[in-house]
C-alpha positions in Angstrom: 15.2 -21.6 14.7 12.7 -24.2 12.5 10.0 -22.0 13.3 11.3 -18.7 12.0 12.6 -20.7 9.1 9.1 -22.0 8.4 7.7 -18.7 8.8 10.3 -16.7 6.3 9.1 -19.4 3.6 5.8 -18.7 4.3 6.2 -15.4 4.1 8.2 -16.0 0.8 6.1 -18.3 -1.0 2.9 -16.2 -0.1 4.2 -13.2 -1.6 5.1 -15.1 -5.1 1.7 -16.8 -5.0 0.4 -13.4 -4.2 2.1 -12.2 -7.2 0.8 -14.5 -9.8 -2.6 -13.3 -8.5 -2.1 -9.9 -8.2 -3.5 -8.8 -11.8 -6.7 -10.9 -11.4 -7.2 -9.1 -7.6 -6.6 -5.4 -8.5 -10.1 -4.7 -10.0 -12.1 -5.9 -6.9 -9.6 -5.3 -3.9 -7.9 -2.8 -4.9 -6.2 -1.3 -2.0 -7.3 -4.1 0.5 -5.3 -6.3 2.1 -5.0 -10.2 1.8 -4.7 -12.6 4.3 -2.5 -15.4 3.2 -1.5 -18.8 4.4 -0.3 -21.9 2.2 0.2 -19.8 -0.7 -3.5 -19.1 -0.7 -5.6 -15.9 -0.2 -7.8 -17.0 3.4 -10.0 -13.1 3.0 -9.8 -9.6 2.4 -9.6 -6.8 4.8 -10.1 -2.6 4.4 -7.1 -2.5 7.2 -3.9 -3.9 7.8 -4.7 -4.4 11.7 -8.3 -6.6 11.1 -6.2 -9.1 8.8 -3.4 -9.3 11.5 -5.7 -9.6 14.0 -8.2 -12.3 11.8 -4.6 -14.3 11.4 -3.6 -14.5 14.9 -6.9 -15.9 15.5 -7.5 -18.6 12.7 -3.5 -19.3 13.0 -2.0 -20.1 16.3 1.0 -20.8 15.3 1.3 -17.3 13.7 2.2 -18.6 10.5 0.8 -16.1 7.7 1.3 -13.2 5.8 -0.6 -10.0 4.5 -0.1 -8.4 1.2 -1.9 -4.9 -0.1 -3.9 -5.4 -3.3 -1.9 -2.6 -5.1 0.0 -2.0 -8.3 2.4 0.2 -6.8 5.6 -0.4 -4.9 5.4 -0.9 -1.3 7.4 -1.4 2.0 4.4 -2.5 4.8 7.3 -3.2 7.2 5.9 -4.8 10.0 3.0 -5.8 8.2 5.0 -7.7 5.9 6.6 -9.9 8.5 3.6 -10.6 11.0 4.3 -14.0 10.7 8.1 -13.5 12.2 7.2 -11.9 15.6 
């Protein structure tokens, strides 16, 4: 149970970070998608797959997030919650 709770306020603190950023990322990465961990952005990636995949193999513990570079409101489901499976 420590270990999802680590990874839900990974998750959590990611996205604000992510946030803060998000006007300063939109006119280079617009519709890419970040790799996060510790509230920074680690690279950006065209799909949603190569930054899940790129995390799972920098991260062993699975502790990360992805966020799309986009102004508009979105659900990425799973994508959203890598870091919890």
């Amino acid at each position: 149970m420590v270990e999802h709770t680590r990874q839900k306020l990974e998750v959590d603190q990611n996205y604000d970070a992510f946030m803060r950023m998000l006007g300063d990322l939109l006119p280079e990465h617009r519709d890419e998608f970040a790799l996060m961990r510790d509230r920074k952005i680690i690279g950006f990636y065209a799909k949603p797959g190569d930054a899940y995949r790129e995390g799972l193999e920098r991260f062993h513990d699975g502790i990360f997030s992805i966020q799309e570079v986009t102004d508009e409101p979105i659900d990425l489901g799973f994508w959203s919650h890598v870091a919890m499976h």
